[in-house]
N, C-alpha and C positions, 0 to 999 in steps of 0.2 A: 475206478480211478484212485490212485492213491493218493494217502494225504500229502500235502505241499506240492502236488502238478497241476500245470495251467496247459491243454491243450492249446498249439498252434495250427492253425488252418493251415498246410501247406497245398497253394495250387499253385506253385511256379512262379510268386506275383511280389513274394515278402523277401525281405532281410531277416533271415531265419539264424545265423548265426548272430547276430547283434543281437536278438531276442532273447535268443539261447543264453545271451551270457549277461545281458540283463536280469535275467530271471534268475538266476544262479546268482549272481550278487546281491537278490535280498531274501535267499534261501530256498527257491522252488526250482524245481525241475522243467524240463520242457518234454512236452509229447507231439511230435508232429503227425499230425491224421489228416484224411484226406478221404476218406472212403464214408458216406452217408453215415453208417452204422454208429462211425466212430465221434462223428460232430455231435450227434447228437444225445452219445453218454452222459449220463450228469458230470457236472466237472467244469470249474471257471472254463474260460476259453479265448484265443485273441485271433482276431481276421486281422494282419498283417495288408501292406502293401502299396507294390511301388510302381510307376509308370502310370498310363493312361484308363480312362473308365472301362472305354470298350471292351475294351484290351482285358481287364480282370476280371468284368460279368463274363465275356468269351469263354475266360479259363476258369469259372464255376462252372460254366453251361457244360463244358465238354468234362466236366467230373463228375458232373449230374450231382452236383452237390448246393445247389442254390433253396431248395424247396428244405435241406435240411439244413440250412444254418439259419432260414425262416423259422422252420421249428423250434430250433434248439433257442433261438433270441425270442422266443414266448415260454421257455423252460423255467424262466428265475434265476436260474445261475448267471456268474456274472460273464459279460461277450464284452471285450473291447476292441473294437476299433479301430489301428492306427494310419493314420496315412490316409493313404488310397482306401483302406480299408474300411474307415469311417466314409468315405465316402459312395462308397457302392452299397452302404445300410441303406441313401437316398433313395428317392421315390425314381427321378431321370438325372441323366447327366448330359452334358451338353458340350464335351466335350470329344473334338472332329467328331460332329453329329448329334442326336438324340438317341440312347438309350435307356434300357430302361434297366433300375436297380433291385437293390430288396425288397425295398418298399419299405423297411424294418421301423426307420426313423422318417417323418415326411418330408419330403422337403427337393431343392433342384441344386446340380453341381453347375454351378456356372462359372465362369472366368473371373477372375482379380480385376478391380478396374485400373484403370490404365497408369504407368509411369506418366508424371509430364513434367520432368526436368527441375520442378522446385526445391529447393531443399530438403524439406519435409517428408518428399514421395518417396515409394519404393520401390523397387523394378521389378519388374515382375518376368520369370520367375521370382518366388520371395525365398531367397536364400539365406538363411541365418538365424541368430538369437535375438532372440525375441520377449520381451518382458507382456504379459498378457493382461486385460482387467478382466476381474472380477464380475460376473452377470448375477448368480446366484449363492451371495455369501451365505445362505443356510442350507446349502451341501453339503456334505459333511468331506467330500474328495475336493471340495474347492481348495480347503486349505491348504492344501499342496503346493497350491498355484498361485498361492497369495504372494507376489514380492519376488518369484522366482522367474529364473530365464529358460525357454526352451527351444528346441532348434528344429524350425519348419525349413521344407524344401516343397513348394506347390505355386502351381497356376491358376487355379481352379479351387473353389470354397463350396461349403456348405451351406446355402440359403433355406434355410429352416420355417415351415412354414409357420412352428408354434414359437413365439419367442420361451415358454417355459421350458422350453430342450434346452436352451443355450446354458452350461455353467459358464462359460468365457470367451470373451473376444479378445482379437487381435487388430487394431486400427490400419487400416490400409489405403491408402490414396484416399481419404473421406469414405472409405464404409467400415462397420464395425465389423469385420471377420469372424464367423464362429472356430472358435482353436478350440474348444472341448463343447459337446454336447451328451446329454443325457434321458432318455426316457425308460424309465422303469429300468430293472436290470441292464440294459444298454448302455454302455456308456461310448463315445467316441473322440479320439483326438486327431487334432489336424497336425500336429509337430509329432516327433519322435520321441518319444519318452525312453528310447532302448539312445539315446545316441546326445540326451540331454544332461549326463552328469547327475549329480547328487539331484537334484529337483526332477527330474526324470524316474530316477528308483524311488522316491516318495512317492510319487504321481502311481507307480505302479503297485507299492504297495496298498494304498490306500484304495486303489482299483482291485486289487484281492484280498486287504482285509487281514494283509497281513503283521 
């Protein structure tokens, strides 16, 4: 892998040009793979992705490339996340139905709770920017997020089973939203960091180190 490239998972499921040009705005390349061999070269790496749970474990399954993004997320290198994509690291998803995930991070994709008309509520979908708190300010990628705005589009969250995965929530109808989570090389975001402006390319540098 050469220096400054961050593989992207393409299995039919991400915004691979928003990536592509995210990455190129704070100096890396993008490599799109898709084939066993290639996930699990050394080499940072990002699981993308947009639409429903089933729907993306689906299109690992039929790439036969599930058992190796398993791998590669016990390699040390860094795997991020984004979207959809952090949320297929979960254990199930619960979304039209029960599947099951990577397992990678533990935890259940369950629904947003509900809009109810107050002022304070959100609706859900939650469409938009978003200012986040802070869960674990001695991360060193938290500070990215300290004060900045980011742009989610989702139904469905991450319910974690360890609160120490959580770097930051996002307040939603009365529960705390996990919008970035972490365990060991893994990191995951519930917003789009390719699609968040100048706090978003932070976010992603900081995610490689760059």
């Amino acid at each position: 892998m050469p220096v400054g490239t961050v593989k992207v998972i393409d299995y039919g499921r991400g915004n691979l040009f928003s990536i592509e040009s995210a990455l190129r705005h704070i100096g890396l390349d993008a490599k799109f793979v898709s084939s066993p061999d290639d996930i699990m070269a050394p080499g940072p790496t990002i699981l993308p992705g947009v639409g429903a749970f089933g729907d993306a474990m689906d299109a690992l399954k039929s790439l036969e490339i599930v058992e190796a993004v398993r791998h590669f997320s016990r390699s040390g290198d860094p795997l991020l996340g984004i979207c959809l994509g952090m949320q297929v690291l979960a254990t199930k998803g619960e979304e039209f139905g029960e599947h099951d995930g990577l397992d990678i991070i533990k935890g259940r994709i369950v629904r947003l709770p509900d809009y109810n008309q107050a002022s304070d509520t959100i609706r859900v979908p939650n469409v938009g920017w978003r200012r986040v708190t802070i869960a674990k300010p001695d991360a060193e990628i938290v500070a990215t997020l300290d004060g900045g705005y980011f742009y989610f589009v989702h139904s469905y969250y991450l319910s974690v089973n360890d609160s120490d995965d959580v770097l930051a929530t996002l307040p939603i109808n009365g529960v705390e939203v996990a919008a970035a989570v972490r365990r060991e090389n893994v990191v995951g975001c519930q917003f789009h960091p390719e699609r968040s402006g100048a706090c978003g390319l932070d976010f992603l540098k900081a995610a490689f180190a760059v």
